[in-house]
C-alpha positions as CSV (number, residue, x, y, z in Angstrom):
1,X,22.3,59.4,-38.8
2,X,24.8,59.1,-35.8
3,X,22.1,59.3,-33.5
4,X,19.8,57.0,-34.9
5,X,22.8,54.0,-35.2
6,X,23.5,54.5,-32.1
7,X,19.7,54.3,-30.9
8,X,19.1,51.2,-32.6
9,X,22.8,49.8,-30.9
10,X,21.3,50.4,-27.4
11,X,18.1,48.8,-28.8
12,X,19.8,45.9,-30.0
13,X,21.9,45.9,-26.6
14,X,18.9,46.3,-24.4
15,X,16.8,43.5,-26.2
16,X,20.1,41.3,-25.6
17,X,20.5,42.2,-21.8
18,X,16.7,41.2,-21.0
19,X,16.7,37.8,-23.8
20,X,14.3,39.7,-26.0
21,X,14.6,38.8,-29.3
22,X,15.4,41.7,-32.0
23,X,14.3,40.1,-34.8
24,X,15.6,42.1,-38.7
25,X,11.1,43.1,-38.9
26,X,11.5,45.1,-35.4
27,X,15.0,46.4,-36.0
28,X,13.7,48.0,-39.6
29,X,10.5,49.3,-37.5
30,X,12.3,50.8,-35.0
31,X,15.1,51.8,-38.1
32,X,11.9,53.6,-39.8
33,X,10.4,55.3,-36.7
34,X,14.1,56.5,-35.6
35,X,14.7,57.9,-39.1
36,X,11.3,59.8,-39.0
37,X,11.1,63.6,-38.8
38,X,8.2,63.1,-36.7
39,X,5.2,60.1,-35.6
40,X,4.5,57.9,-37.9
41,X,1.1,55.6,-38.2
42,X,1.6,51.9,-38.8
43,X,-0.1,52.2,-41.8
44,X,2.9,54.4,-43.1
45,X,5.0,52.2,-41.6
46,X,3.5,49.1,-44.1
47,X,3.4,51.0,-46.8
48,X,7.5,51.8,-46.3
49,X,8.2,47.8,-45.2
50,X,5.6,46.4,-47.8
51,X,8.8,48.1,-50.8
52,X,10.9,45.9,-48.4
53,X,9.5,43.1,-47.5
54,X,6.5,42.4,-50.1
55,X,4.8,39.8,-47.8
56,X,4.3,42.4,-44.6
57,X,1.2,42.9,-43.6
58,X,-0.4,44.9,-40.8
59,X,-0.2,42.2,-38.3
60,X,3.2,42.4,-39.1
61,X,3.5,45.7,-38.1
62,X,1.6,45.7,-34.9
63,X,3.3,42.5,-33.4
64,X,6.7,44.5,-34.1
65,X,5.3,47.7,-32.4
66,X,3.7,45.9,-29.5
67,X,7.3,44.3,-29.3
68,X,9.2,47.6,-29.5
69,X,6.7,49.6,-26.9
70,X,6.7,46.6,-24.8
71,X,10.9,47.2,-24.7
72,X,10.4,50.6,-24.3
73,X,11.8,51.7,-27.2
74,X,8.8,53.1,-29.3
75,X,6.4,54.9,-27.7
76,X,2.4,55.5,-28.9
77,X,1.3,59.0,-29.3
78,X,-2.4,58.0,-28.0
79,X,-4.2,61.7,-29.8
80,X,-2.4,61.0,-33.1
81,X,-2.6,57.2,-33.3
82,X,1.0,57.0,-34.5
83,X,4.3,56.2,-33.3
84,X,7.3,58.0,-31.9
85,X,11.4,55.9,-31.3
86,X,12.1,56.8,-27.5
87,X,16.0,58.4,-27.1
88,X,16.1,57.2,-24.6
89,X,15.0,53.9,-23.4
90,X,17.2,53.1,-20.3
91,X,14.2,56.0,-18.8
92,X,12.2,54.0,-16.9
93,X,9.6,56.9,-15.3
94,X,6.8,58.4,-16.8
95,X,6.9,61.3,-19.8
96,X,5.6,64.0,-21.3
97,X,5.3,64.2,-25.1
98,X,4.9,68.1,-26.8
99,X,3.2,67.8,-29.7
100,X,2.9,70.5,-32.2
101,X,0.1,71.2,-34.2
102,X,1.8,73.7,-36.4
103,X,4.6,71.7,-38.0
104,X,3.8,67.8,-36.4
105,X,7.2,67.2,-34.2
106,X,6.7,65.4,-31.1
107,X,9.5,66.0,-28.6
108,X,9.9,63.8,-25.4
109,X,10.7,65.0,-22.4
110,X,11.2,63.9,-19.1
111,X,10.4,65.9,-16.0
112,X,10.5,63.4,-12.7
113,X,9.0,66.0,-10.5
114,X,5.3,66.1,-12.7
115,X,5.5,62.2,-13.1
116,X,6.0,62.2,-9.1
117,X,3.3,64.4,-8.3
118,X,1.2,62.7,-10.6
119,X,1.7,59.2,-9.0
120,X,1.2,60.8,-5.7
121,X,-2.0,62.3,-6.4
122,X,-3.3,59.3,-8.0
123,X,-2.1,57.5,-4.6
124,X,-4.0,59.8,-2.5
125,X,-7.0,58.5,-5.0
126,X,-6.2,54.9,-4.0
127,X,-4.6,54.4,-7.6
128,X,-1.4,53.4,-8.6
129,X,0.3,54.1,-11.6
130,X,1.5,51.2,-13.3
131,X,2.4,53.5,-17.0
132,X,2.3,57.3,-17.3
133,X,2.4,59.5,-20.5
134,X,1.2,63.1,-20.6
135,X,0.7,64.6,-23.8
136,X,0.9,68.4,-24.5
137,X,-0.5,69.8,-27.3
138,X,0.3,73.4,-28.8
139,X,3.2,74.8,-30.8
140,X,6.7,74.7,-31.1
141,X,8.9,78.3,-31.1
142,X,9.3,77.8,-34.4
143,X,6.1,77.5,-35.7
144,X,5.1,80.6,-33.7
145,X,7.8,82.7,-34.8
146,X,7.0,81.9,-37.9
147,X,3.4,82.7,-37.8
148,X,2.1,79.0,-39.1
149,X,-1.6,78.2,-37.4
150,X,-2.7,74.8,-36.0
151,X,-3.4,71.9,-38.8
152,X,-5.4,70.7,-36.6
153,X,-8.1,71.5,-33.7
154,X,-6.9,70.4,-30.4
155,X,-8.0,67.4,-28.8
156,X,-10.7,67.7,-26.2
């Protein structure tokens, strides 16, 4: 729990620095996506602020998660349509998200080198990167020491 108070400190913190306002609805998102063992959907996430807050509702939800990602402090998991708090949000480069399919954890990494070789070959396209996420599907060590199979088929 550490972790997570001090997450949603530097949230709070960050939001104050650039006069964003961290309204109590995206402070308990963020709280409920932080405290999550893994992604969550928003839908989960109503159905855990609708015991709250009886009147929330799902544009309730997405305004505080457009909010959060917008602050860079949530990020979208585009293959799993769900939701992952970002440890660190003073990161302002691209990612890379590995995803398990054995036991569902989503782990964030950063490697600057990939992002940069990325933006450079897009360049050399005539593109430029204005957002970058990469996201890795397979399985953690854990699920393959332990034998466990996919739950589900990767995305093509």
């Amino acid at each position: 729990m550490p972790e997570q108070l001090s997450l949603i400190d530097q949230a709070e913190r960050q939001c104050l620095a650039r006069g964003a306002r961290f309204t109590p609805i995206r402070r308990r998102v963020l709280e409920l996506i932080a405290a999550s063992h893994g992604a969550l959907k928003a839908y989960d996430l109503l159905d855990q602020l609708a015991k709250e807050h009886g009147a929330a509702r799902p544009p309730t939800i997405y305004r505080a998660l457009d909010f959060l990602i917008e602050q860079g402090l949530v990020h979208r998991i585009e293959s799993l349509n769900a939701y992952l708090a970002c440890h660190c949000p003073e990161h302002q480069h691209g990612f890379q998200l590995l995803i398990c399919r054995g036991c569902g954890r989503v782990e964030e990494m950063h490697d600057d080198d990939l992002g940069s070789r990325l933006a450079d070959s897009a360049n050399g396209h005539g593109f430029t990167v204005e957002r970058q996420t990469v996201e890795l599907e397979g399985r953690c060590g854990e699920c393959i020491e332990q034998g466990l199979t996919p739950a589900r088929s990767p995305a093509h």
